[in-house]
C-alpha positions in Angstrom: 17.2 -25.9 -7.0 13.4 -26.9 -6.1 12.2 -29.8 -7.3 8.2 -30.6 -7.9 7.3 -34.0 -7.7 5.4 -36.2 -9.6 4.1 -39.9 -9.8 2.5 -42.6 -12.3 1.4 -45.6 -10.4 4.9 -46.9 -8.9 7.0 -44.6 -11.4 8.8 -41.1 -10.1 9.4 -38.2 -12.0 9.1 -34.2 -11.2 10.5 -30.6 -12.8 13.8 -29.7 -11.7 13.4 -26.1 -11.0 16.6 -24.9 -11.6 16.6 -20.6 -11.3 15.7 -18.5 -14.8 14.0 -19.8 -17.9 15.5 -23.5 -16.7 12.7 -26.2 -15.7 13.7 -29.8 -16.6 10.9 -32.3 -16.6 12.3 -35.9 -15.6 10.2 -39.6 -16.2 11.0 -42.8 -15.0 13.0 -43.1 -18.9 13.5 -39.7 -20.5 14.1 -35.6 -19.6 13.2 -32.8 -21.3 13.8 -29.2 -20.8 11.8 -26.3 -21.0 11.6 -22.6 -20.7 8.6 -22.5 -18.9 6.9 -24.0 -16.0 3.8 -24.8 -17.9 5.3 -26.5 -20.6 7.4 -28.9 -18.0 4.1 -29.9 -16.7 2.2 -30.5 -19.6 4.9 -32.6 -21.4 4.8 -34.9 -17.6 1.2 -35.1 -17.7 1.4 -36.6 -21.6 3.2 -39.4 -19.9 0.1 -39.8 -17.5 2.2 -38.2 -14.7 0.3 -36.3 -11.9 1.7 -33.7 -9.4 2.3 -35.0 -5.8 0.3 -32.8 -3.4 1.7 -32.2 -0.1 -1.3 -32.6 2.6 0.6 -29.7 5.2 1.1 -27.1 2.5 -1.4 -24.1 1.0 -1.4 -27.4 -1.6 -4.6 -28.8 -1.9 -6.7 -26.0 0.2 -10.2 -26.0 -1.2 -12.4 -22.7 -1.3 -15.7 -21.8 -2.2 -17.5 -18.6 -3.6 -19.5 -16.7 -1.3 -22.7 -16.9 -3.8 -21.2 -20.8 -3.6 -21.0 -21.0 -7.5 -17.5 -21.2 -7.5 -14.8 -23.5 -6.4 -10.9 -23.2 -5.9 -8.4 -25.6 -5.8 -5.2 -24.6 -4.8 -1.7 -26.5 -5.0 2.1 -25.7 -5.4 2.8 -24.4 -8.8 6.7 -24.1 -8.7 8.4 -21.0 -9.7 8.5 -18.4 -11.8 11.2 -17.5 -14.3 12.3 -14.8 -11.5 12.3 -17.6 -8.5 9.1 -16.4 -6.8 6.9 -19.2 -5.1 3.7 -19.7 -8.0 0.7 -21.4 -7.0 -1.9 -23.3 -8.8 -5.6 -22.8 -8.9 -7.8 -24.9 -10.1 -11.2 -23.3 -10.8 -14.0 -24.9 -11.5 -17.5 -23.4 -11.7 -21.0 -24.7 -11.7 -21.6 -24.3 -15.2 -19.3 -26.5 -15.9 -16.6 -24.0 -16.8 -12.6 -25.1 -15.6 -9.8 -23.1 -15.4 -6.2 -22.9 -14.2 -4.7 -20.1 -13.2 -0.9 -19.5 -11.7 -0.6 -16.6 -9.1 2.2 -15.5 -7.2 1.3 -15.9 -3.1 0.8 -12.0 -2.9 -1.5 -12.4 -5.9 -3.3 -15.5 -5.0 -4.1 -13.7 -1.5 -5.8 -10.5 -3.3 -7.6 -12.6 -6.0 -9.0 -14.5 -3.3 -10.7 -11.8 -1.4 -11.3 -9.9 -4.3 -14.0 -12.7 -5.4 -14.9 -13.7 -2.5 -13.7 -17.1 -1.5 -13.3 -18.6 1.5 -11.9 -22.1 2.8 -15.0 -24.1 2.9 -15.3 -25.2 6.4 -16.0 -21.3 6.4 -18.6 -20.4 4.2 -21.9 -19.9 5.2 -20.5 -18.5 8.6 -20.8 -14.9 9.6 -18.5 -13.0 8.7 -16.3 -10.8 11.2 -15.2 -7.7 10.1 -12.1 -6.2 11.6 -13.6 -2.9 11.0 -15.3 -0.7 13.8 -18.9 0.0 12.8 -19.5 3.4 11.5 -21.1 5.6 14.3 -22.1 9.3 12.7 -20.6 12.0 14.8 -17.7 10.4 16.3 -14.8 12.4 17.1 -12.5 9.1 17.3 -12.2 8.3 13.8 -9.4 6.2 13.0 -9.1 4.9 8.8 -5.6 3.7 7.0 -6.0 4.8 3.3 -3.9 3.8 0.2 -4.2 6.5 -2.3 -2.9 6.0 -5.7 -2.3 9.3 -8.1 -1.7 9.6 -11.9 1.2 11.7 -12.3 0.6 12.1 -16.0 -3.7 13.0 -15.7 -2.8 14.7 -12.1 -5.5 12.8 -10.3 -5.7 10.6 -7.4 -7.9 7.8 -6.2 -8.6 5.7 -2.8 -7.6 2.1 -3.6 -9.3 0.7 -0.5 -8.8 1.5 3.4 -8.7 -0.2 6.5 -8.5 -0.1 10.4 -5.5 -1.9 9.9 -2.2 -0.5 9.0 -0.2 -2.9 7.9 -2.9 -3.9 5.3 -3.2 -1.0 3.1 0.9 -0.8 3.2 0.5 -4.4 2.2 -1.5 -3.4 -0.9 0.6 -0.6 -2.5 3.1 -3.2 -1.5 1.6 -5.7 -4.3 1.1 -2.9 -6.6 5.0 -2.0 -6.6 5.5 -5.8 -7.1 3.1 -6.0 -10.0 5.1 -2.8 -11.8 8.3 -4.4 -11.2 7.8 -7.5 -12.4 5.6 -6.2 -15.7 8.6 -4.0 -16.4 11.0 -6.1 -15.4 12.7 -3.3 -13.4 15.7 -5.4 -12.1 16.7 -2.5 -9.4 13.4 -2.6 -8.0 12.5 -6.3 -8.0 16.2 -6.9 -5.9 14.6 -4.1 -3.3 11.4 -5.9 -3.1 12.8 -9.1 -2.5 15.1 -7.1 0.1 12.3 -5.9 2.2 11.2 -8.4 4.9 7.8 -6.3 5.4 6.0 -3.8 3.2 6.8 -0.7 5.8 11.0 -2.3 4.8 9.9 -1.2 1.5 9.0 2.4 2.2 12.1 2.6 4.3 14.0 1.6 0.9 12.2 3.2 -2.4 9.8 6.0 -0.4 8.9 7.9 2.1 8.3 7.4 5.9 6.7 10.9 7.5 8.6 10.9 11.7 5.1 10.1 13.5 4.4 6.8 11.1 0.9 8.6 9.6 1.7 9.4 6.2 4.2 7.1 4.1 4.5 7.3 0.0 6.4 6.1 -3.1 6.9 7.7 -6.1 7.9 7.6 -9.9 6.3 3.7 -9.8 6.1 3.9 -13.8 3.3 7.5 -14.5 1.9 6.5 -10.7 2.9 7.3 -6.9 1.0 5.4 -3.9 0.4 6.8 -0.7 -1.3 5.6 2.8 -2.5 7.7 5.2 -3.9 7.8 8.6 -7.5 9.7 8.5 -8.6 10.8 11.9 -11.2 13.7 13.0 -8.4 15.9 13.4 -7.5 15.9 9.9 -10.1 14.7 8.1 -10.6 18.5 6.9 -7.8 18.9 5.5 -7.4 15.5 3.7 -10.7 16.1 2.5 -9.8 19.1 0.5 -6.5 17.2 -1.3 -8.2 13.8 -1.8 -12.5 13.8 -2.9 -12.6 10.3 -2.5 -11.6 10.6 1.3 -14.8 12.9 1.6 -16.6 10.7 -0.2 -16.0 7.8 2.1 -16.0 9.1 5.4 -18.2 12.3 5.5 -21.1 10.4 6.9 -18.4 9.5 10.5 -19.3 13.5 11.0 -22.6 15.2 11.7 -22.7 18.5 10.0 -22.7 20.9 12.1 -19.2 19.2 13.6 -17.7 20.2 10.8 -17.8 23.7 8.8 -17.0 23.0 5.0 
């Protein structure tokens, strides 16, 4: 059982977080239950209850756009009905607009980066990317891609790459999650939850090729992910299975290092 604390003046209260569908919202002279974590909280803050934030947890970090319109507030937001760790997010913008959003951690992570924000000590500062600078005609190239393909339209896509591994397996990691949980495909959520790293979950549901460069899942709903490891010696070939790859990286080559 987790258990979210909450105060009024002198007065304790909190949600008892007690596994599926169960979240029991206590005050200093009633309870109440609820079936969802949102309604617990509301019915506390009626009583002019407010949410203890802890000062040493992702609770209470404070981000800010990189255009610096935007601001993010984020605190512990209990669980969800399947036990995962939600977090809250306060946004607020400068045009007055508020809203609050729960997000899983993996979730929270990827809508952070995908708009931009950053912890605001940190914006404004130069940014460090963990990616080599693009040289044209290197023969060292060295890309992680996660591909996703339609099974049903028989086409593929790059989701994103990386010099990095262990993010791109990461990210097809979150899109299983997010099937899973949409479909509430019990079998698959208990594997997830299995897996201590996103390579645990290849190992279990997919595919792991001997020398680590290629690693896939498949039947994930109409849609199968891949990563793969693009280097100059087969940037050729994966060219010819996967446009986008060309797409991206035929600039790393000059042309006459390469006959198409």
């Amino acid at each position: 059982m987790k258990i979210i604390d909450y105060k009024r003046g002198n007065d304790e209260g909190g949600i008892l977080v007690n596994g599926k569908d169960q979240y029991i919202a206590v005050t200093a002279s009633t309870s109440k239950k609820f079936k969802s974590l949102r309604g617990a909280q509301k019915f506390l803050e009626s009583y002019g209850y407010k949410e203890v934030r802890s000062k040493h947890s992702i609770g209470g970090t404070r981000y800010r756009s990189k255009d610096r319109n935007s601001r993010a507030e984020v605190y512990p937001g209990g669980q969800d009905e399947y036990g995962r760790d939600l977090f809250r997010v306060e946004l607020r913008e400068d045009n007055g607009h508020v809203e609050e959003l729960y997000m899983t951690k993996t979730k929270l992570n990827r809508w952070l980066d995908q708009f931009g924000f950053k912890p605001d000590s940190q914006v404004g500062q130069a940014r460090k990317s963990k990616r080599s600078p693009r040289l044209r005609g290197r023969d060292d190239i060295d890309w992680w891609v996660a591909i996703e393909r339609n099974n049903a339209r028989r086409t593929n896509s790059m989701l994103d790459y990386s010099g990095n591994k262990e993010d791109m397996l990461d990210l097809v990691m979150a899109q299983v999650d997010d099937y899973a949980y949409n479909h509430n495909d019990s079998d698959l959520i208990k594997s997830i939850d299995r897996a201590k790293t996103a390579e645990d979950l290849f190992k279990r549901e997919g595919y792991i090729s001997k020398d680590k460069e290629e690693y896939s899942i498949s039947d994930i709903g109409d849609k199968s992910f891949e990563v793969l490891h693009v280097t100059a010696e087969n940037f050729e070939k994966l060219s010819d299975i996967y446009p986008d790859i060309y797409d991206r990286f035929k600039d790393d080559f000059d042309e006459e290092d390469i006959d198409y």
